[in-house]
Structure formats: C-alpha cells, structure tokens
PASEBA-1860 file (N, C-alpha, C; in nm, 3 decimals):
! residues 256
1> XXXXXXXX> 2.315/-8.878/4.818/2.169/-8.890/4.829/2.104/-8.794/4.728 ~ 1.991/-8.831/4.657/1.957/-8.744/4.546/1.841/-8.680/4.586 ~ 1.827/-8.564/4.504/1.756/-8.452/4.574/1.608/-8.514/4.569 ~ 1.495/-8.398/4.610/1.369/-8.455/4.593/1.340/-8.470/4.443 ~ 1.394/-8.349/4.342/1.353/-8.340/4.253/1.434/-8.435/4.150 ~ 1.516/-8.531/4.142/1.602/-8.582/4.085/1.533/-8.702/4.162 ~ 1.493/-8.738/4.249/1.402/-8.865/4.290/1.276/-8.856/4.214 ~ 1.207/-8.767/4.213/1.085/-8.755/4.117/1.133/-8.778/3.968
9> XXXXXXXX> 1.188/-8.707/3.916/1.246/-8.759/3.744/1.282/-8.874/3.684 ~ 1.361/-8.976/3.829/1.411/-9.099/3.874/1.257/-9.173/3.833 ~ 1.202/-9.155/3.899/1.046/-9.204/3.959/0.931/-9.204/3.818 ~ 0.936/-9.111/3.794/0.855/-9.075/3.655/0.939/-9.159/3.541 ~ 1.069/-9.142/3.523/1.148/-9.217/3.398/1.109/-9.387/3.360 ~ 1.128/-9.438/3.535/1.077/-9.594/3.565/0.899/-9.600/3.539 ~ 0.825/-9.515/3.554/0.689/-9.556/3.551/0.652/-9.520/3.385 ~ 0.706/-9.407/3.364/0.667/-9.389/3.188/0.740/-9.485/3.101
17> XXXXXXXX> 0.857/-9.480/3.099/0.973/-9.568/3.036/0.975/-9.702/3.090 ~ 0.952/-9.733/3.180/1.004/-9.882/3.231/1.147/-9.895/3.279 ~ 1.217/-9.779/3.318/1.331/-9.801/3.364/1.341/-9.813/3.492 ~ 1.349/-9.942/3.528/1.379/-9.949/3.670/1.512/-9.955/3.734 ~ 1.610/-9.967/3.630/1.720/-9.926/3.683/1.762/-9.797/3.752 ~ 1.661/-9.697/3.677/1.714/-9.570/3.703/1.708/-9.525/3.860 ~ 1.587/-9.664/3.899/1.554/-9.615/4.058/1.574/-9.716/4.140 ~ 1.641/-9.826/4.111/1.686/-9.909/4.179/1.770/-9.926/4.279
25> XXXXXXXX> 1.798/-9.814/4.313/1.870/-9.803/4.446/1.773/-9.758/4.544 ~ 1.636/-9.658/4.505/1.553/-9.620/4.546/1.453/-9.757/4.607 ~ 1.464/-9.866/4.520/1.378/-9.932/4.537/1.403/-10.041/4.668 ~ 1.380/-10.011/4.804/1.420/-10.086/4.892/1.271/-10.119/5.012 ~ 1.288/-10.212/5.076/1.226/-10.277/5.134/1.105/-10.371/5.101 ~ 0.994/-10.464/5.165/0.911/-10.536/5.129/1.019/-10.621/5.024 ~ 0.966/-10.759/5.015/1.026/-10.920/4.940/1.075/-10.861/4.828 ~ 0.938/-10.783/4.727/1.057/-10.773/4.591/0.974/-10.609/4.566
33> XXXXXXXX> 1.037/-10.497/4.590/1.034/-10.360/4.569/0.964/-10.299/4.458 ~ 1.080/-10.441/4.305/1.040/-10.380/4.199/0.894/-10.451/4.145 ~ 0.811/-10.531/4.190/0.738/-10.547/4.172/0.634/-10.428/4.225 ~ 0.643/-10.348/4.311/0.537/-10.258/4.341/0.588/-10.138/4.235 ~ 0.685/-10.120/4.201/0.676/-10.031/4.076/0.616/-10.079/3.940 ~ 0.631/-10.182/3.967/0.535/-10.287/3.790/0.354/-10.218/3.839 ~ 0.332/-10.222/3.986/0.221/-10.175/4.042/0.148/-10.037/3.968 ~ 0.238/-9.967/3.992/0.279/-9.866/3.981/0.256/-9.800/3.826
41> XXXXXXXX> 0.301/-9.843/3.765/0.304/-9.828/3.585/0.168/-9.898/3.565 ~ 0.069/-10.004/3.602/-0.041/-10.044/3.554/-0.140/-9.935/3.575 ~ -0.143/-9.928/3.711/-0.242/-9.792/3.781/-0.184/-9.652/3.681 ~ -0.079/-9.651/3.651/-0.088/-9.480/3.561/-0.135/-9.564/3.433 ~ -0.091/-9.676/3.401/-0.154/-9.657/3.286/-0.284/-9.670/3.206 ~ -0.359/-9.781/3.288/-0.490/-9.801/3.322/-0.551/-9.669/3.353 ~ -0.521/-9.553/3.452/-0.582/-9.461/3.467/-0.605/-9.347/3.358 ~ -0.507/-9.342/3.267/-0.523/-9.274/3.155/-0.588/-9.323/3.051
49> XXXXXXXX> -0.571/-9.440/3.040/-0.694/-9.529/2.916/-0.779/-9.493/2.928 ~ -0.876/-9.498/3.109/-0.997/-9.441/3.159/-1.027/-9.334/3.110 ~ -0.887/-9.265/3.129/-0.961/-9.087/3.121/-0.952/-9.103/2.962 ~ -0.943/-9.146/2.850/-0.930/-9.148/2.748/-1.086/-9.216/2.628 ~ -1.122/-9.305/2.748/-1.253/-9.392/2.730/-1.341/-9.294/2.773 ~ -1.304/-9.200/2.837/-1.415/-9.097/2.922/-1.416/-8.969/2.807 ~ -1.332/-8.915/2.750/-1.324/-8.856/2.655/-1.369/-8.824/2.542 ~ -1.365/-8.970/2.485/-1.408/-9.012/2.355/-1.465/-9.107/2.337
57> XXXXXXXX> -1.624/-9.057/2.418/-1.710/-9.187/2.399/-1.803/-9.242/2.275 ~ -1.778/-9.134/2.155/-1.846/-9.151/2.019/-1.765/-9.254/1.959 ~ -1.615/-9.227/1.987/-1.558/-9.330/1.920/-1.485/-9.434/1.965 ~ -1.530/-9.441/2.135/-1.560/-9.617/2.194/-1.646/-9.703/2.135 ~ -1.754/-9.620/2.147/-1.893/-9.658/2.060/-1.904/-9.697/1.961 ~ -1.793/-9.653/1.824/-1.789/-9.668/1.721/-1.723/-9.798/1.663 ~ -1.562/-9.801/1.742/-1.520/-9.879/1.691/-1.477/-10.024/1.788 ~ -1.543/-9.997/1.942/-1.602/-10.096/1.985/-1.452/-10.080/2.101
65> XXXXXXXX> -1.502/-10.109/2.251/-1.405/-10.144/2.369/-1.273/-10.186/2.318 ~ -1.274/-10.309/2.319/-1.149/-10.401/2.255/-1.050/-10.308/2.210 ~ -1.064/-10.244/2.069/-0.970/-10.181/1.958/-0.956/-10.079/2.026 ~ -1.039/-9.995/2.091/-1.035/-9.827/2.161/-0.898/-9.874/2.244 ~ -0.904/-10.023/2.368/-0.811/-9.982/2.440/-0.672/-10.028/2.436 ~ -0.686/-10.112/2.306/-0.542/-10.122/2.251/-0.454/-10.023/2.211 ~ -0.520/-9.866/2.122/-0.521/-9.781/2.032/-0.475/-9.722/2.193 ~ -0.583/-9.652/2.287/-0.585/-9.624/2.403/-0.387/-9.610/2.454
73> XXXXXXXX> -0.412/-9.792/2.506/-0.264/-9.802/2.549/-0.129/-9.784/2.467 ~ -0.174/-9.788/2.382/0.013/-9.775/2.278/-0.029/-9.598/2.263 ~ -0.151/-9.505/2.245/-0.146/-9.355/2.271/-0.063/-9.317/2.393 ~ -0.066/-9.356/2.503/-0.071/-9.368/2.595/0.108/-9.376/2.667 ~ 0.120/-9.513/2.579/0.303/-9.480/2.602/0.345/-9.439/2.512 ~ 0.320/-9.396/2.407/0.371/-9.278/2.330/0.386/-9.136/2.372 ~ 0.268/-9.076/2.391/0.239/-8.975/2.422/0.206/-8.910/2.559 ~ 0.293/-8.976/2.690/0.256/-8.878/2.821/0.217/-8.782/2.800
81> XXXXXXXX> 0.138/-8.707/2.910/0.072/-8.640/2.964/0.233/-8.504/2.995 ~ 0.196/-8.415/2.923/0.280/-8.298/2.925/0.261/-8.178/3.007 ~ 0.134/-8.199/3.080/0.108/-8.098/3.134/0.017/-8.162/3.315 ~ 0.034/-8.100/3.399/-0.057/-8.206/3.520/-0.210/-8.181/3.544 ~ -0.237/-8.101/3.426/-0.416/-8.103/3.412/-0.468/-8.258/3.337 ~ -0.525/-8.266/3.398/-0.571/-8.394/3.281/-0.632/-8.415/3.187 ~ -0.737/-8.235/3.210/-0.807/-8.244/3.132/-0.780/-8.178/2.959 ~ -0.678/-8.104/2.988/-0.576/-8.084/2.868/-0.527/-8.203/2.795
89> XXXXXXXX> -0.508/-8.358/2.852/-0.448/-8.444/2.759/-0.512/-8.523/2.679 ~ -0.467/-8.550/2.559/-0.517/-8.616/2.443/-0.552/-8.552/2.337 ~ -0.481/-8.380/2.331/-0.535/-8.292/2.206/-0.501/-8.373/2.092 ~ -0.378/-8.492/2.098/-0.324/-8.538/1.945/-0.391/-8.671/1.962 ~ -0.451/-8.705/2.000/-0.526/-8.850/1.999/-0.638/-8.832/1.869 ~ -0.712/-8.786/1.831/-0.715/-8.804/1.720/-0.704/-8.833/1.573 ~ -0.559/-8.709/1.593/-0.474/-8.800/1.455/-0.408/-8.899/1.511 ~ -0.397/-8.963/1.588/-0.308/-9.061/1.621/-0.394/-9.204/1.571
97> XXXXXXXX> -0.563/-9.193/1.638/-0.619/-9.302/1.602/-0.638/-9.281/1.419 ~ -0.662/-9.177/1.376/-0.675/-9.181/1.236/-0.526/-9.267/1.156 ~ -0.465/-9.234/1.187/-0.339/-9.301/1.139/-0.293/-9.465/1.206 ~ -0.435/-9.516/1.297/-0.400/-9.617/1.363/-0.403/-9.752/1.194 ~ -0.366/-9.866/1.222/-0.366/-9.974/1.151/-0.530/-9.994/1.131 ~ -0.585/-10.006/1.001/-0.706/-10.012/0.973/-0.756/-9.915/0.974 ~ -0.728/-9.828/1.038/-0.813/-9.738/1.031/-0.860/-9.659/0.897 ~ -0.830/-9.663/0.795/-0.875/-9.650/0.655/-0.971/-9.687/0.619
105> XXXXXXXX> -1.028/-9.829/0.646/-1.161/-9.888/0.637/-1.275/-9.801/0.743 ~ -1.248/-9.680/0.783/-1.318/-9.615/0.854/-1.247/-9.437/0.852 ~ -1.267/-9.398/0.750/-1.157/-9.249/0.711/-1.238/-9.130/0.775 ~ -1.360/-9.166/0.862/-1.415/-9.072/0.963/-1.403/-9.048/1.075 ~ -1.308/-9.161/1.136/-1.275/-9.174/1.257/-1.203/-9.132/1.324 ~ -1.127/-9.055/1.306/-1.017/-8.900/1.314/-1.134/-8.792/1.298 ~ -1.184/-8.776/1.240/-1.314/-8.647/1.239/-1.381/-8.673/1.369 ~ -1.435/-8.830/1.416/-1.561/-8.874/1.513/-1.452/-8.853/1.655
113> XXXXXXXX> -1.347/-8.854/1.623/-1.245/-8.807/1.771/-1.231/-8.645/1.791 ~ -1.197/-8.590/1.693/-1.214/-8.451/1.710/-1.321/-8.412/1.759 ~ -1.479/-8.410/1.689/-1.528/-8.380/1.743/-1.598/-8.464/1.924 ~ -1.578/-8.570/1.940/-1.533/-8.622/2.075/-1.434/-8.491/2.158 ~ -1.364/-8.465/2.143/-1.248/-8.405/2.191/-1.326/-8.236/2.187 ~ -1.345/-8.194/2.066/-1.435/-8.041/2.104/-1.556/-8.051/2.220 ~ -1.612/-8.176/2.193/-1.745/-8.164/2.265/-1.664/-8.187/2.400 ~ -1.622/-8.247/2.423/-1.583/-8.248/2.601/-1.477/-8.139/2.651
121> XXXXXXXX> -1.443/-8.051/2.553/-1.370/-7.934/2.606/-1.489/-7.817/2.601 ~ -1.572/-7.801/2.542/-1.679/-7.695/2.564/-1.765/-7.715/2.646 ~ -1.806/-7.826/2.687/-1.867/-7.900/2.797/-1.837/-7.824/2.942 ~ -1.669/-7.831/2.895/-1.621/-7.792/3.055/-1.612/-7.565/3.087 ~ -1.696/-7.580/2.976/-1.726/-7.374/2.994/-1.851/-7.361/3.073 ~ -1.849/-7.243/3.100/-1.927/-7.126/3.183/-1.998/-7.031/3.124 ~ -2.105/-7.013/3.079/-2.152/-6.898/3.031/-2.155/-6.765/3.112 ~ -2.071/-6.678/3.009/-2.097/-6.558/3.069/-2.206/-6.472/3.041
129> XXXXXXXX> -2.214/-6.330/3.081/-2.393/-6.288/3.060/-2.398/-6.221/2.911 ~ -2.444/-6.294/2.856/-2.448/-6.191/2.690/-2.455/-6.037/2.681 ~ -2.465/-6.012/2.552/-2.467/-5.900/2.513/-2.602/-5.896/2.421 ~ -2.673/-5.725/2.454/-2.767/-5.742/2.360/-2.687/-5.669/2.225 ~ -2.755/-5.631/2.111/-2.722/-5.558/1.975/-2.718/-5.429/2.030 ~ -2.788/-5.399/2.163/-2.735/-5.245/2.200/-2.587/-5.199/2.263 ~ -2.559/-5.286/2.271/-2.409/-5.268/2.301/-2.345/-5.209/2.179 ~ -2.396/-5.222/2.061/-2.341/-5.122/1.950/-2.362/-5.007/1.933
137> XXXXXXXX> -2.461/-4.983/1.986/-2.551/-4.860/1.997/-2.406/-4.741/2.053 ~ -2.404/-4.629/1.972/-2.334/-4.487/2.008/-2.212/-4.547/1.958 ~ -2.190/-4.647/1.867/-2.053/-4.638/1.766/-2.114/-4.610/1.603 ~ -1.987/-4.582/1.581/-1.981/-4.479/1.471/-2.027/-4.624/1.346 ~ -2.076/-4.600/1.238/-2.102/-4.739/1.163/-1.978/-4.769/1.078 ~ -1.903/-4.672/1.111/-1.755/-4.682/0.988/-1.631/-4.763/1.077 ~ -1.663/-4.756/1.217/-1.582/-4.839/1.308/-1.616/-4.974/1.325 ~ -1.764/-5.016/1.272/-1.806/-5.125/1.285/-1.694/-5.244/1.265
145> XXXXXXXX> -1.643/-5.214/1.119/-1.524/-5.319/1.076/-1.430/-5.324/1.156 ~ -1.372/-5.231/1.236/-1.259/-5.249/1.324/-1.260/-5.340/1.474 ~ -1.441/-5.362/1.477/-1.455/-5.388/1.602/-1.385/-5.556/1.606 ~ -1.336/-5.610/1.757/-1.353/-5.711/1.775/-1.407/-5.765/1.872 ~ -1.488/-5.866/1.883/-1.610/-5.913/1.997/-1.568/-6.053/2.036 ~ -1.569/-6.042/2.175/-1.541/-6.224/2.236/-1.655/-6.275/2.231 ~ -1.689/-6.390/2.217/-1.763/-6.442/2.205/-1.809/-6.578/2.371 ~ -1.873/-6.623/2.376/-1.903/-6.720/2.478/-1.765/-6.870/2.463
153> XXXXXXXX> -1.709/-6.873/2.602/-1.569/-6.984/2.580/-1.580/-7.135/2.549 ~ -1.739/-7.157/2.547/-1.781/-7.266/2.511/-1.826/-7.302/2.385 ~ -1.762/-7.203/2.277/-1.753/-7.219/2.158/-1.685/-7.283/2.084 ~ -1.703/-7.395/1.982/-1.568/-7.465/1.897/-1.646/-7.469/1.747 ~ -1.568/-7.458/1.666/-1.597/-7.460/1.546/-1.466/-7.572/1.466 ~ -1.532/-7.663/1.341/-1.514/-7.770/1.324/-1.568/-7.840/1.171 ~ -1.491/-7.834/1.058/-1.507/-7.858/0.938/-1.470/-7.993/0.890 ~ -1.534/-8.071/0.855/-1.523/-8.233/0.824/-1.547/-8.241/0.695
161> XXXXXXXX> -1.493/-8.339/0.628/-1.529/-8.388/0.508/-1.689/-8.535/0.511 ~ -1.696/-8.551/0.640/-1.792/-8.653/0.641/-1.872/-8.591/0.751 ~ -2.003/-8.607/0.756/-2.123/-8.596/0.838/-2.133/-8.663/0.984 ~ -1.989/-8.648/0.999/-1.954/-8.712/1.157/-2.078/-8.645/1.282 ~ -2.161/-8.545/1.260/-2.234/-8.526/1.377/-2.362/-8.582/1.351 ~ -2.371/-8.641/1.265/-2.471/-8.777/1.221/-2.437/-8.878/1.321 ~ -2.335/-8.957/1.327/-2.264/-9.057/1.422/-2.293/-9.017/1.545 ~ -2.205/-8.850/1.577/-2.272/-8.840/1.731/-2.363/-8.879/1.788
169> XXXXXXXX> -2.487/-8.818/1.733/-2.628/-8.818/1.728/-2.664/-8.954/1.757 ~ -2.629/-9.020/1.662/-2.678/-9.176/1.677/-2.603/-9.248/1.779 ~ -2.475/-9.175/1.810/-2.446/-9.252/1.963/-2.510/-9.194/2.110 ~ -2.554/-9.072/2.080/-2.623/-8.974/2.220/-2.757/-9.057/2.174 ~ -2.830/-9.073/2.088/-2.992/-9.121/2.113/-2.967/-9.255/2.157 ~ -2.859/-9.343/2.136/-2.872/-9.478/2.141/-2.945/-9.556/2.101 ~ -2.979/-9.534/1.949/-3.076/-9.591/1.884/-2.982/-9.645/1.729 ~ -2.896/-9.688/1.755/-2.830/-9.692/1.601/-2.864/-9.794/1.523
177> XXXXXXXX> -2.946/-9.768/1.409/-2.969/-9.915/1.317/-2.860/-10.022/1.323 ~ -2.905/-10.108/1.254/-2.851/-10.261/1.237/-2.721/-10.201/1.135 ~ -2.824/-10.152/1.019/-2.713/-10.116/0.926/-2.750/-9.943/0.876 ~ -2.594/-9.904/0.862/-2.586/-9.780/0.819/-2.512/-9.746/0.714 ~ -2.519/-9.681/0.650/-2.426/-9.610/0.526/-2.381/-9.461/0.539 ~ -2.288/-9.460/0.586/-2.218/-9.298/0.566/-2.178/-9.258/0.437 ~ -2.187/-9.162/0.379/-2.149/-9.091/0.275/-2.037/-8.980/0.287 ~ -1.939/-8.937/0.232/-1.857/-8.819/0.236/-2.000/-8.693/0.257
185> XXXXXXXX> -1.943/-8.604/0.258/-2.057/-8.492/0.289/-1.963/-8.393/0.355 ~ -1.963/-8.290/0.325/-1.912/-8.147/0.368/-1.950/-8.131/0.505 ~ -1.926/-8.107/0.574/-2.016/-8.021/0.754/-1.925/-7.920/0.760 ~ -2.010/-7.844/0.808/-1.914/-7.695/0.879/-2.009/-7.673/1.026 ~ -1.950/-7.693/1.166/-2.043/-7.741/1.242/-2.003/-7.634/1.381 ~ -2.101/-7.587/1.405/-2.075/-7.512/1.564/-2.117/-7.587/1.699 ~ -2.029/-7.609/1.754/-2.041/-7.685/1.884/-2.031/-7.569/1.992 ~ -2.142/-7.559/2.137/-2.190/-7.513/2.223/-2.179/-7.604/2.305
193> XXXXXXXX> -2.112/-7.556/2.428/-2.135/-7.580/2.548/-2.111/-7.543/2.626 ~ -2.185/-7.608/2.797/-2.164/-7.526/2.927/-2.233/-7.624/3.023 ~ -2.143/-7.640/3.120/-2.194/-7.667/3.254/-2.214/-7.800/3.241 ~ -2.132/-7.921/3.110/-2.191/-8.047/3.107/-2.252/-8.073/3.001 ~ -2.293/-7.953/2.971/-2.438/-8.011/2.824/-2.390/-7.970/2.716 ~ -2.404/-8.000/2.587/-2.403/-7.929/2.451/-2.469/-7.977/2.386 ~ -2.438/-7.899/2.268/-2.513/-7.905/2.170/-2.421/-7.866/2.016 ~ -2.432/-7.920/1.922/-2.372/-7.995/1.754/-2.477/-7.968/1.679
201> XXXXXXXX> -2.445/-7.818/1.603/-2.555/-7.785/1.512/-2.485/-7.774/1.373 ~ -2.549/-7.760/1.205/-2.470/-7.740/1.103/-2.464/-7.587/1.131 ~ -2.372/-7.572/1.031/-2.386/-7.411/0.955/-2.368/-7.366/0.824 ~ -2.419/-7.308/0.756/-2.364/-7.316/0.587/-2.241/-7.249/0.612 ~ -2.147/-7.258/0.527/-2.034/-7.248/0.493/-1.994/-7.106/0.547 ~ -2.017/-6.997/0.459/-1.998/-6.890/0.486/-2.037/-6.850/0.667 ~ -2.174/-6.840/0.713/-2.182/-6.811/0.851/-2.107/-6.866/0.962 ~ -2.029/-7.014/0.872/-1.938/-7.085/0.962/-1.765/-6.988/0.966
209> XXXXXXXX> -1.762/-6.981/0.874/-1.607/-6.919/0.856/-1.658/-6.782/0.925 ~ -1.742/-6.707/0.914/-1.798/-6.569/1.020/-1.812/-6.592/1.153 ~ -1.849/-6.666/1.187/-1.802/-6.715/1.374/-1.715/-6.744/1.400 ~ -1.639/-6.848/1.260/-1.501/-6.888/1.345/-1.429/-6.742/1.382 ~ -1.390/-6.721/1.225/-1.294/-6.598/1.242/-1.333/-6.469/1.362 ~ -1.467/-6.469/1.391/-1.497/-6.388/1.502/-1.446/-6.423/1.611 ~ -1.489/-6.571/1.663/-1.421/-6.587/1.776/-1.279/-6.649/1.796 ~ -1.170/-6.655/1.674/-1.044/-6.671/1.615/-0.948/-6.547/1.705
217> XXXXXXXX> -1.062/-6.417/1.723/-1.007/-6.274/1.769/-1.009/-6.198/1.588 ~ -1.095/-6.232/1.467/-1.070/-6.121/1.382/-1.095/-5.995/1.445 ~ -1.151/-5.916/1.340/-1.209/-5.781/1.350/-1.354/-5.854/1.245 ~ -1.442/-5.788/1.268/-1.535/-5.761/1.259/-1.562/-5.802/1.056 ~ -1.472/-5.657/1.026/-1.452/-5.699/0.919/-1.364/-5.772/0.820 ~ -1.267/-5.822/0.846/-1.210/-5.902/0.852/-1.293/-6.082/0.861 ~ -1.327/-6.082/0.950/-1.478/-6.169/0.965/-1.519/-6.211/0.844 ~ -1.604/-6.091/0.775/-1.712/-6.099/0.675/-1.644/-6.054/0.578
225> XXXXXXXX> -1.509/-6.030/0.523/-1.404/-6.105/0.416/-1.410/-6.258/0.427 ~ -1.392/-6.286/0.497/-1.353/-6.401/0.484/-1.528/-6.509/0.437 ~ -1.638/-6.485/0.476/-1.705/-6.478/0.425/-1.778/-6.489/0.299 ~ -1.764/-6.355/0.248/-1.775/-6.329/0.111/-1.721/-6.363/0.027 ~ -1.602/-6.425/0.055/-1.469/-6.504/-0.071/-1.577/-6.612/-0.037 ~ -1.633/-6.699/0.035/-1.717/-6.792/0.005/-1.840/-6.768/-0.080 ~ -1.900/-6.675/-0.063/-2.058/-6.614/-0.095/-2.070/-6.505/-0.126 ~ -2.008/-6.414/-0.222/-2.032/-6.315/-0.238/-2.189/-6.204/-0.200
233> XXXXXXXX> -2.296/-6.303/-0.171/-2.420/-6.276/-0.092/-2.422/-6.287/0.025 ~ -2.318/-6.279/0.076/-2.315/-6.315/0.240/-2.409/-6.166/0.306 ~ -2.483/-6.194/0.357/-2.496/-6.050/0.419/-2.424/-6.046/0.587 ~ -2.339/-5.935/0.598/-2.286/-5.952/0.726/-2.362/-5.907/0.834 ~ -2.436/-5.799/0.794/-2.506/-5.733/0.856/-2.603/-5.808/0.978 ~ -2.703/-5.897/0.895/-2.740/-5.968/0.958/-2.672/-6.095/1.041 ~ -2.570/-6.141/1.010/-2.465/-6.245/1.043/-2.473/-6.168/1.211 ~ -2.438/-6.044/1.205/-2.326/-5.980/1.311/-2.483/-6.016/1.467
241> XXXXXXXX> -2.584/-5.920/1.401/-2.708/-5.940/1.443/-2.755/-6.063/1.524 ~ -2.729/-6.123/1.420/-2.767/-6.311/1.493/-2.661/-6.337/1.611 ~ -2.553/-6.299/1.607/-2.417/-6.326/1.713/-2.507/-6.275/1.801 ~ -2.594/-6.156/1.800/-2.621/-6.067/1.966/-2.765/-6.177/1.971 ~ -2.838/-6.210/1.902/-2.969/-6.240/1.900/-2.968/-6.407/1.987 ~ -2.872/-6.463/1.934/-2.823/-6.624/1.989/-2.761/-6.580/2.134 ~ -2.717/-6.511/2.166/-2.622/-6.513/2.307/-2.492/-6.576/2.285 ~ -2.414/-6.459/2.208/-2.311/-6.588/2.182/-2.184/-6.468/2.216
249> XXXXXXXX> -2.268/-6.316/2.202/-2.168/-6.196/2.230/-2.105/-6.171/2.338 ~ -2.025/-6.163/2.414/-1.982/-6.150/2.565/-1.910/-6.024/2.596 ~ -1.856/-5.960/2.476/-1.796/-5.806/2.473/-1.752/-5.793/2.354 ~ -1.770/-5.640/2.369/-1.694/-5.518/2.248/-1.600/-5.490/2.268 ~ -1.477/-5.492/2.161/-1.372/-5.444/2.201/-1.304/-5.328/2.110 ~ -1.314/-5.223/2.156/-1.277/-5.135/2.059/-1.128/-5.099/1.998 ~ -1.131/-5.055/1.908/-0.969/-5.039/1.883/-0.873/-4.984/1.930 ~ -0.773/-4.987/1.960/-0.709/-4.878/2.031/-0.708/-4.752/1.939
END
C-alpha cells in the first residue's frame, strides 16, 4: 500500500502529465474511475488559464480571448505551478508569449505582459508609514554615500524598448481607437502600488536607474554612480530629496 505522500506524487504525475497509469490501481470504484481523473486535469487546467486571464488583462485585451487561451493552455502544461501560492505563478509567461508563433507581428507583447505581471504584483503591497528627509537629520554628510534606504514594497521598476504604458492606459480607460500606430520608443517606467490600485508613471533615464538601484538594496552612492554614467548632470542631491518628498522612503539603514 503506498504511502500518503507517494499517493499524492502518483496523483499530481496523472493530472499534470496525463499519466494515468501511474494511478491506476488507485483508481477504483464508480462505472469508469478514469474518467473522473480526465475531470480532474480540466478543472486544474481551466483553473489556471483563469488565474492567468486574471493576471494579464492588458494582454487579453490586446491580442484578443481566443489566442490568450490557447497561448494560456500550452503555458500551462509546460510550465506547472512550482510553488502552492498562486499568486507567485506565471513569472516566465511573458517570455513565453513573446516567443509564442506570431508573435513578431506584435514585438511589444512580451513588454505588455511584463508590465501586466509588475502591475498585479505591486497591486498586492501594503504601504508602510514613510519617512520624512528628517530622518537624515544628525548623519554625518560624508556617510551619506554609504547609506542604504528601503523603499515602499510596492515598487517595480521596468525598461522597454516600446511605449507599452501607452497600451495600458488605453486598455484601463477603455477607450481605444479604431486605429492605432505604435512606434519603438525608449520608457524607463516606475510602477506603484497598494491595496489594489496603481499607478504607471515615466521617468527620465537617469532618475530611473536612481530608484531602481536604490530599491535593488544599493548604497546611496552607488545609486547616483550609476546615474551619472547616464547624465553626468544628474543631481543626486535632489534625486535623494524627492525619494523622502514622494513617500517612497520606509527606512535608513546605516552601515555597519
């Protein structure tokens, strides 16, 4: 008789794989058994398409029901669910649809999933209580560079070659013309959220690589290197300023 946990592995092998041999000794009573495991594999797999349609609703929207849940189901038996959160699955669904068949006639659509995929993971943060610029107050200004500061967990940062939060936009207003023309276009884009809501703003280049690397865990200065190889005018000073002024600071962390 096989253990519980060797019945579960049994159980999972037949519903992900289709092996019903593996549990066919398992499979007893009612007319025909293995038909409630065929049951069985529709409901997991149907249920993950859902959570997948729920996910990435810019680029349901985009490239229309039909194709999403074909793309959907072959993601789907490729790629189980590795972990039993749910809301962790589908980090590689993006490149997966970018590399789907056709998908070339649309080379934004791996960008319009990512950011799908940032926006519904910052969604699911909490704001904690900011920090004002006095929290710097009584450090030394030569430690400044060493410092490192967390930032709010509903932060994602996100660099595209196309103006994919154009698309968003036009799928959150629900107003999308007849006809549109996308262009390549640079974005460097900070995504916010909490409690359900966000928000998809630009950033120029430089202030973008200064948040990321802030909330990456740099140092401070370290940060505004990285920066200045963009813009040698970067001013950090003020950069650091705006972090306390937006609410985006959540702690100081000093060096050891």
């Amino acid at each position: 008789m096989p253990s519980l946990a060797e019945t579960q592995a049994r159980l999972s092998a037949a519903i992900l794989k289709g092996d019903a041999a593996a549990v066919a000794p398992l499979l007893v009573g009612g007319r025909d058994p293995r038909a409630r495991l065929v049951i069985h594999q529709r409901h997991y797999e149907a249920s993950l398409v859902t959570a997948l349609t729920t996910k990435f609703p810019a680029t349901v929207w985009l490239i229309g029901d039909a194709l999403f849940t074909v793309a959907a189901r072959a993601f789907v038996r490729r790629h189980p669910p590795a972990a039993p959160c749910i809301a962790e699955y589908a980090e590689d669904f993006p490149g997966f649809i970018a590399a789907w068949p056709g998908a070339d006639r649309a080379p934004y659509l791996g960008a319009v999933a990512s950011a799908d995929w940032l926006l519904g993971q910052a969604a699911l943060a909490v704001d904690l209580p900011p920090l004002s610029i006095q929290a710097l107050a009584g450090i030394e200004a030569e430690m400044l560079p060493d410092l490192e500061l967390s930032l709010q967990m509903g932060l994602r940062y996100m660099h595209a070659d196309w103006p994919v939060d154009e698309l968003v936009k036009l799928h959150l207003d629900g107003n999308a013309p007849e006809r549109y023309v996308l262009d390549p276009e640079e974005v460097w884009l900070e995504i916010r959220g909490v409690r359900g809501a966000f928000s998809l703003d630009r950033l120029a280049e430089p202030a973008y690589l200064f948040r990321r690397a802030v909330k990456s865990g740099s140092t401070i200065g370290a940060a505004a290197e990285a920066a200045l190889a963009a813009d040698p005018a970067f001013d950090a000073g003020a950069a650091l300023g705006l972090l306390f002024a937006v609410g985006l600071v959540t702690s100081v962390n000093l060096p050891a």
